[in-house]
C-alpha positions as CSV (number, residue, x, y, z in Angstrom):
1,X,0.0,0.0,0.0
2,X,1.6,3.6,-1.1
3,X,1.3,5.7,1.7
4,X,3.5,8.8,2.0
5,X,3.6,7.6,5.6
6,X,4.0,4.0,5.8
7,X,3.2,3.8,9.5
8,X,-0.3,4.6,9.1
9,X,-1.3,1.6,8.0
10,X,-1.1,-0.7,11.2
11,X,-2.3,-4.2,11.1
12,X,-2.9,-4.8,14.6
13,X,-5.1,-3.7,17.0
14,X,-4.3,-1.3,20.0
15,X,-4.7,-1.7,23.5
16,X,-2.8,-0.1,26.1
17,X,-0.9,1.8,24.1
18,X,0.3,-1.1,22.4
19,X,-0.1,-3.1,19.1
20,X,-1.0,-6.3,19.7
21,X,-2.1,-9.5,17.6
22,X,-5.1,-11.5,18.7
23,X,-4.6,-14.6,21.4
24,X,-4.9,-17.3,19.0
25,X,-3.6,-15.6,16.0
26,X,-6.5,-15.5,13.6
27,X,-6.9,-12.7,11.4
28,X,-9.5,-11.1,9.7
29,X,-8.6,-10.3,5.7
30,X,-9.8,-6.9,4.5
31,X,-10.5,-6.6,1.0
32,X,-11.0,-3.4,-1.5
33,X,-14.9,-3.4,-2.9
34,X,-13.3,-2.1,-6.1
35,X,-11.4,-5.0,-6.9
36,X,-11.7,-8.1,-4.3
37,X,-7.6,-7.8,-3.2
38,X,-6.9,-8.3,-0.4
39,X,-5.1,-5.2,1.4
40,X,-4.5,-6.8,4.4
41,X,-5.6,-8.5,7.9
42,X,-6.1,-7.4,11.6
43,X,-6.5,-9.8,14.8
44,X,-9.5,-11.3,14.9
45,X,-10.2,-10.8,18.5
46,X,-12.5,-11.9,21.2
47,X,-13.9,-11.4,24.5
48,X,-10.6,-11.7,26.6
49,X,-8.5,-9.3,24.0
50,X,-11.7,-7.3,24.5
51,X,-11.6,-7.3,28.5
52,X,-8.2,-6.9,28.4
53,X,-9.0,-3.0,26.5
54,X,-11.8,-1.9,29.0
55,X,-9.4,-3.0,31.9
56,X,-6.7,-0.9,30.3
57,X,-9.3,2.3,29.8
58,X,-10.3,1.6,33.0
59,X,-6.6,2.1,34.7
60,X,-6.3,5.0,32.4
61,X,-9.0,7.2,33.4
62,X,-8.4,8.5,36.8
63,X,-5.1,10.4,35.2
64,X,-7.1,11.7,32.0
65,X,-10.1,13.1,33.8
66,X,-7.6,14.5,36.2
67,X,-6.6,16.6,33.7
68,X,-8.5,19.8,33.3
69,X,-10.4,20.2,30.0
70,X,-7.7,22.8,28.9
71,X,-4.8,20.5,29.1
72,X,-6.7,17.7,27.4
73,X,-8.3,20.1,24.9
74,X,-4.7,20.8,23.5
75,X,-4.1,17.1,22.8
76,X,-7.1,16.8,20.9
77,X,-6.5,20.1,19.2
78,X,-3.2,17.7,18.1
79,X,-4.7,15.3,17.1
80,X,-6.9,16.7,14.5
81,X,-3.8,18.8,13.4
82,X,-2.5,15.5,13.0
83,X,-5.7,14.3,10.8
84,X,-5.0,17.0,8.6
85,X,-1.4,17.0,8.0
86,X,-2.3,13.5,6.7
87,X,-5.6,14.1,4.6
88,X,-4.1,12.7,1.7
89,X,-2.6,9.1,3.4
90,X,-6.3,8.8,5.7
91,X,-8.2,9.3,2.5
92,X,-6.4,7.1,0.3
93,X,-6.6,4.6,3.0
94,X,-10.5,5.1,3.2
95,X,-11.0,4.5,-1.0
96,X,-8.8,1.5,-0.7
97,X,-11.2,-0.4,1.9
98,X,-14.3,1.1,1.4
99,X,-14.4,1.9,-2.1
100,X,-16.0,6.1,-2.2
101,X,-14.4,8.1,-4.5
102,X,-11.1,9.8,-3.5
103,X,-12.6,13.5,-3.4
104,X,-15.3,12.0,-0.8
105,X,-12.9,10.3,1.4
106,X,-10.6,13.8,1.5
107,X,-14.0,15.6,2.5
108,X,-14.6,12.8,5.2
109,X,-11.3,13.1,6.4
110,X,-11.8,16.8,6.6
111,X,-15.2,16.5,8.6
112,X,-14.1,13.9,10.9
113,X,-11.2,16.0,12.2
114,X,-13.9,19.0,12.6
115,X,-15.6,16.4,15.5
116,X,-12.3,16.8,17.4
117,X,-11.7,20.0,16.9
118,X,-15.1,20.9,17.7
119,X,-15.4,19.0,20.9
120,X,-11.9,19.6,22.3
121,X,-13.5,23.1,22.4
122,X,-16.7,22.2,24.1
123,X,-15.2,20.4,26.8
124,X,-14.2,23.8,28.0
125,X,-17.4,24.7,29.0
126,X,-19.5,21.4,30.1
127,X,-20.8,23.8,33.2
128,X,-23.4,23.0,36.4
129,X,-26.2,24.7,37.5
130,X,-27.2,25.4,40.8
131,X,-31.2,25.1,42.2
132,X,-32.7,27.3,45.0
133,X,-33.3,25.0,47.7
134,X,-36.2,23.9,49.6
135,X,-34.8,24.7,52.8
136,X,-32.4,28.1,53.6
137,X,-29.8,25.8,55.4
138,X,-29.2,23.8,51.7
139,X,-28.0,24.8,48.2
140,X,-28.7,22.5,45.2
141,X,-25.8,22.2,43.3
142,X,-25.6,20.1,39.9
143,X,-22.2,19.0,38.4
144,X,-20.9,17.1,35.3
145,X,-18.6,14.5,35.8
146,X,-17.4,12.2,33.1
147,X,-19.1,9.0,33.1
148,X,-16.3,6.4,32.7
149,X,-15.1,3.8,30.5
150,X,-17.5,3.9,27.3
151,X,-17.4,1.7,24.3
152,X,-17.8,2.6,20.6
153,X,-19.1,0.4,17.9
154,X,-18.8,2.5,14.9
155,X,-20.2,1.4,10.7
156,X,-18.2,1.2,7.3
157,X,-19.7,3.4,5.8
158,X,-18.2,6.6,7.1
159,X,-15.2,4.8,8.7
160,X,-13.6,8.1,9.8
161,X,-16.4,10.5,10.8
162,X,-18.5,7.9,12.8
163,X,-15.6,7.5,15.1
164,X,-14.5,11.0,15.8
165,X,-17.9,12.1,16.2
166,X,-18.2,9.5,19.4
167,X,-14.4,10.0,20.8
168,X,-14.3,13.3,20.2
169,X,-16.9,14.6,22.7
170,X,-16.1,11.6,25.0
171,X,-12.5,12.1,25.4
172,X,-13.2,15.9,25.8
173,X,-15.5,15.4,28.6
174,X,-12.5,13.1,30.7
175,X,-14.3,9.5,29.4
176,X,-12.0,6.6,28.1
177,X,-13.0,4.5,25.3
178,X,-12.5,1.1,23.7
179,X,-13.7,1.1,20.2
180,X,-15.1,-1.8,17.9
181,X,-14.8,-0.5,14.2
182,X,-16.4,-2.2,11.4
183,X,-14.6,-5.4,10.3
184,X,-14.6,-4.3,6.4
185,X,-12.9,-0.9,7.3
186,X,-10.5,-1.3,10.0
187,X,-7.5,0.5,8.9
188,X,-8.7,4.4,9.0
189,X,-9.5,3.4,12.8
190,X,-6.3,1.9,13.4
191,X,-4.4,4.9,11.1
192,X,-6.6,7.2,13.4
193,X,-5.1,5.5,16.5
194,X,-1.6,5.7,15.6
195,X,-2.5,9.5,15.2
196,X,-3.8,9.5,18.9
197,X,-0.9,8.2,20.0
198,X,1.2,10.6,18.4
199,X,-1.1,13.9,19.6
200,X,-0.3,12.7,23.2
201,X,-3.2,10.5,24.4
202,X,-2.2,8.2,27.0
203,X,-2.0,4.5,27.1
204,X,-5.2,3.1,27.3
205,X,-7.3,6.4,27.2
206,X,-8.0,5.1,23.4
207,X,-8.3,1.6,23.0
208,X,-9.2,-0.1,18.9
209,X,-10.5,-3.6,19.0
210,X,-10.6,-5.3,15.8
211,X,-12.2,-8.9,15.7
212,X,-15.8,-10.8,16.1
213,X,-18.7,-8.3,16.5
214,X,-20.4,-11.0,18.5
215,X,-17.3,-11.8,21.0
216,X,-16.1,-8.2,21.1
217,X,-19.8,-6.5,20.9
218,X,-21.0,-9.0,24.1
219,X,-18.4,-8.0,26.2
220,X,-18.7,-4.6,26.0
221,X,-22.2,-4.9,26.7
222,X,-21.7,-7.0,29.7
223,X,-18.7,-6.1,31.2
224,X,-20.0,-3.6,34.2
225,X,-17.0,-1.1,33.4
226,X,-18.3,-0.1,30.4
227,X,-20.5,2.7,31.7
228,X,-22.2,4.0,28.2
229,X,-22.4,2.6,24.3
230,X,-22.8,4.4,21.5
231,X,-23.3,2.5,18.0
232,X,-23.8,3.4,14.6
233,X,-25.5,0.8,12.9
234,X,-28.5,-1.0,12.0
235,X,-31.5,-1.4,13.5
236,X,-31.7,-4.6,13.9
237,X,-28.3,-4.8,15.5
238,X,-29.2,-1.8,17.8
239,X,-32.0,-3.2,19.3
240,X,-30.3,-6.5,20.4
241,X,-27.1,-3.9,21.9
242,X,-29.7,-2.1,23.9
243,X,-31.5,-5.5,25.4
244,X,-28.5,-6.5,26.5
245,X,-26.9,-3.2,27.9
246,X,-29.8,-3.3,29.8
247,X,-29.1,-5.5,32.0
248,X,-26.6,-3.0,33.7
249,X,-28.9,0.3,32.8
250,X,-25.7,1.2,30.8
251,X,-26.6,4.4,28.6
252,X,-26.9,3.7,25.3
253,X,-26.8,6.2,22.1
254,X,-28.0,4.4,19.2
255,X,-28.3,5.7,15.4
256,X,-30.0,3.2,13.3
257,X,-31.3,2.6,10.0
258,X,-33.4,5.3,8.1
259,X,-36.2,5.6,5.1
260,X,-35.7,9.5,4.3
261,X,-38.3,10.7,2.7
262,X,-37.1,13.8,-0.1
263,X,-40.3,15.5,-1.1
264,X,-40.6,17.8,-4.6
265,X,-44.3,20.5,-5.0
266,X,-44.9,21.6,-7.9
267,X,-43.9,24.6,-7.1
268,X,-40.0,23.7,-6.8
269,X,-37.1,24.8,-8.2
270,X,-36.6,21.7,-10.4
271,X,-33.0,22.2,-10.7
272,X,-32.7,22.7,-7.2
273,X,-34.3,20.0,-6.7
274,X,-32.5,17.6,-8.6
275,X,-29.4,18.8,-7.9
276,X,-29.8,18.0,-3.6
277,X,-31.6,14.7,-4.9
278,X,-28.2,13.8,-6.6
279,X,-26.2,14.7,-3.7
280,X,-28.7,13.1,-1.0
281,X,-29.3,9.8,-2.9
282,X,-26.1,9.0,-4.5
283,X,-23.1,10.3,-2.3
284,X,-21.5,7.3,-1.1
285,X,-23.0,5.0,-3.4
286,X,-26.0,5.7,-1.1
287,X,-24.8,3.6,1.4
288,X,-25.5,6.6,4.3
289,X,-28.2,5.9,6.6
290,X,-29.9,10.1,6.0
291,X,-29.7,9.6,2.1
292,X,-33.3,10.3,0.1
293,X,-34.7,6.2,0.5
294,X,-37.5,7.3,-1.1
295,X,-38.7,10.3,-4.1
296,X,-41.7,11.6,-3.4
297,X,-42.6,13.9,-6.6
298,X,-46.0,15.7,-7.0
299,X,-48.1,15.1,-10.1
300,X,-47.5,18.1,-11.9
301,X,-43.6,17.9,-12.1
302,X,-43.2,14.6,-12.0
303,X,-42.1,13.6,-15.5
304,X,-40.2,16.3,-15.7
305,X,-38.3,15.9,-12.4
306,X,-37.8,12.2,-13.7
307,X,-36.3,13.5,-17.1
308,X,-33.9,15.5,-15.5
309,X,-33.2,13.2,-12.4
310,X,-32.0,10.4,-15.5
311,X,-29.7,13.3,-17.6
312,X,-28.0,14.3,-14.3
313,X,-27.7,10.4,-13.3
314,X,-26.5,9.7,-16.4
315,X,-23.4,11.7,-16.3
316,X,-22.2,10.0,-13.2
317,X,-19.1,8.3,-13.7
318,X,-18.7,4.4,-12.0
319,X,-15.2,3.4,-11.4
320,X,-12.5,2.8,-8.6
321,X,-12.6,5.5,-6.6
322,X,-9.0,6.2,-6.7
323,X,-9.6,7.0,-10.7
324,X,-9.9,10.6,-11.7
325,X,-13.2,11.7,-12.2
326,X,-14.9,8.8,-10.8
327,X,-18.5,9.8,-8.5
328,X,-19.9,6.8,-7.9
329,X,-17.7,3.8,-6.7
330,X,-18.2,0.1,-5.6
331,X,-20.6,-1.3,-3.0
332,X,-19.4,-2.6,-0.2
333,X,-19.6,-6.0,-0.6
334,X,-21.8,-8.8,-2.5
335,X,-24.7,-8.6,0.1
336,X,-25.3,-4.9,-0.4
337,X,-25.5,-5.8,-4.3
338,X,-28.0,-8.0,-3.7
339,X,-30.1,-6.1,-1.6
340,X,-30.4,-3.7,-4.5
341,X,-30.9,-6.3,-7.2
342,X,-34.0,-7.8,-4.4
343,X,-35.5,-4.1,-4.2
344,X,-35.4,-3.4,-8.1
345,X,-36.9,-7.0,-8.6
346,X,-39.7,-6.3,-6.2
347,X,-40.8,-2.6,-7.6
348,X,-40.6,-4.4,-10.8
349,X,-42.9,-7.3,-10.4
350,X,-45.6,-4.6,-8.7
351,X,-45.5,-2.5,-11.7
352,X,-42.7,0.3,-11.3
353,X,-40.4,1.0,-14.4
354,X,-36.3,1.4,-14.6
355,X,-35.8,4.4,-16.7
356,X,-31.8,4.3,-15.9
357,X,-29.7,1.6,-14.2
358,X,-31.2,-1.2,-13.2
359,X,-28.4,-3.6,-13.2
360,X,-24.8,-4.4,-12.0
361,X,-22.3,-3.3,-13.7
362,X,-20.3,-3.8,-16.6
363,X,-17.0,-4.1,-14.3
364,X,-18.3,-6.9,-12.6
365,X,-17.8,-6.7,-8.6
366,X,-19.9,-4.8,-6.5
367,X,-20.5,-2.1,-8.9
368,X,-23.8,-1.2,-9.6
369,X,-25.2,1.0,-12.0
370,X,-27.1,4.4,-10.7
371,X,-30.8,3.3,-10.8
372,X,-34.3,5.6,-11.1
373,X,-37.6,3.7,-11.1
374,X,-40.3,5.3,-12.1
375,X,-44.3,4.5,-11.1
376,X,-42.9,2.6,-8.2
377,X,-46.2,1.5,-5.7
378,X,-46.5,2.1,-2.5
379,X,-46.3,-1.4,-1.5
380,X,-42.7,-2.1,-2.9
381,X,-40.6,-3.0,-0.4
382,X,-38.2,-0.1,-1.2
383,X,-40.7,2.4,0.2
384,X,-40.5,0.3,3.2
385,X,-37.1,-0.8,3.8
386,X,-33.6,1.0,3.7
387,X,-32.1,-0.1,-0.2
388,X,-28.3,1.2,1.3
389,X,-27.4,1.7,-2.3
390,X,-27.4,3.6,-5.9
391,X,-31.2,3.5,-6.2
392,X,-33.8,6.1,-6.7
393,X,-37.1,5.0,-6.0
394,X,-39.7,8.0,-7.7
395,X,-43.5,8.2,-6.0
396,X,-46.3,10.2,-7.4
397,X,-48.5,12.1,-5.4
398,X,-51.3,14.8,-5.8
399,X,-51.4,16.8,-2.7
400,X,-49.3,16.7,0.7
401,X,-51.9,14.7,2.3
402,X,-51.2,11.6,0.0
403,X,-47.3,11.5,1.4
């Protein structure tokens, strides 16, 4: 892998400070989407490498919320100095095992790093409050404190931003984490690590577990040190996580699955319009959980939104994101292919149309060709379920109230 600085691509996880391999050796092989090579492996850990993390963040965080939220603000401040020093290497990193186009991952880069920034700030000012009292010999006073050792589970699809956005404000506020990134993108978490390190976070303040999400995900939901979760993820998942974090009333943050609705009147700018439906629906691939699931259009403008929808799609340009010029690259994996391919078959068989797309490919892989269906019903299972891909679903409609 060409990296202008090799050591950012680590292949082992980190706990402790250090970079360790899993107990019994077995790896996990991550390959690029655009391709199928294979660009590396991490451990493949379980519920002791796992214990072993929130034990370490555990030792760790009676020194880091000891500091005042000046001192650690400045090492976070590092830290995203650090992320933007080395745009270009985290970036390339992020095409390579997730597959979005280079220009994306340089803007995700650019937006994770504002999460630290942003946060290392805030922690500045978490303040109290105090509550007239009851009585005249008592004062009410209400204070922040941090809340311990919390755990992060964190998506593919923005490998980068989804972690910042939870270490950020935790590590501002005097928390410790151990994170579980996703097993298909694990080297911008590990590459983000090796940053941490080098700002000045302690040992153990930031911990990267790479492995099972069964053996590492039911740890940190049982073990009582973890004191809060936050995941990124579906909803299916999410609901299991919260079950069993209740059995400790652990706090939970949870951001699921979505079905975003993106709604044009006949009244609308229709260039406008299909200019933030382009953005909304195919950034990513749509693989992002707030991207426009499904295209609500109103009677009056709806063929002509759909003509212009298909000339803008058209001129989107599939390839490896690591090509000039490319906007739209490969899927994730095979199962995200096939969840498109299901959707499109479905709206098909209940009467909707493919005016563009509709198919893989021509390079084979997980490519998929930018899709609009027109006339789809309302009983299609895309205007039910999350589609997590390149595929515009269009709905007519004759006044607000049908929507």
């Amino acid at each position: 892998m060409k990296l202008n600085d090799s050591n950012l691509f680590r292949q082992q996880a980190l706990i402790n400070g250090e970079w360790l391999d899993a107990n019994n050796g077995e790896v996990i092989d991550v390959t690029n989407p655009a391709n199928g090579d294979k660009l590396g492996s991490v451990p493949k850990m379980g519920a002791d490498e796992t214990r072993a993390a929130i034990d370490a963040a555990n030792r760790a965080l009676p020194a880091w919320r000891a500091l005042t939220a000046k001192e650690r603000a400045n090492i976070l401040r590092n830290w995203f100095n650090l992320m933007m020093e080395h745009q270009d290497d985290l970036a390339r990193l992020m095409t390579l095992e997730q597959g979005k186009p280079l220009a994306e991952a340089k803007g995700e880069i650019s937006y994770a790093a504002s999460f630290i920034e942003w946060f290392a700030e805030e922690g500045k000012r978490i303040y109290g409050d105090t509550i007239p009292g009851h009585q005249a010999d008592k004062r009410l006073i209400v204070i922040k404190q941090p809340i311990g050792v919390t755990a992060a589970i964190t998506p593919w699809n923005f490998p980068a931003a989804m972690i910042t956005r939870k270490a950020g404000p935790a590590l501002a506020a005097g928390c410790t984490m151990v994170l579980k990134p996703a097993s298909q993108t694990p080297f911008s978490a590990l590459a983000l690590a090796e940053l941490a390190i080098r700002a000045g976070i302690p040992a153990g303040v930031f911990n990267v577990v790479t492995g099972s999400a069964g053996a590492v995900g039911n740890e940190l939901t049982s073990n009582p040190l973890v004191r809060k979760l936050s995941f990124t993820g579906s909803t299916e998942i999410g609901r299991q996580l919260m079950e069993q974090c209740a059995k400790d009333i652990k706090k939970v943050s949870l951001e699921l699955g979505g079905n975003a609705p993106f709604i044009v009147f006949d009244d609308a700018d229709l260039d406008k319009a299909v200019e933030g439906a382009l953005s909304s629906k195919f950034r990513n691939a749509g693989q992002t959980c707030v991207c426009a699931n499904r295209l609500y259009v109103q009677d009056g403008v709806y063929d002509r939104f759909a003509e212009k929808l298909q000339q803008a799609v058209s001129k989107l340009h599939i390839g490896d994101g690591l090509e000039n010029g490319v906007t739209i690259g490969p899927l994730i994996d095979e199962k995200a292919v096939a969840k498109v391919e299901e959707h499109i078959a479905d709206a098909l068989e209940k009467g909707a149309r493919v005016v563009c797309g509709g198919k893989a490919d021509e390079r084979g892989g997980n490519f998929f060709q930018p899709t609009i269906l027109v006339d789809v019903p309302a009983n299609a299972k895309v205007s039910k379920e999350e589609t997590f891909g390149p595929l515009a679903p269009l709905f007519r409609f004759k006044d607000e109230a049908d929507v």
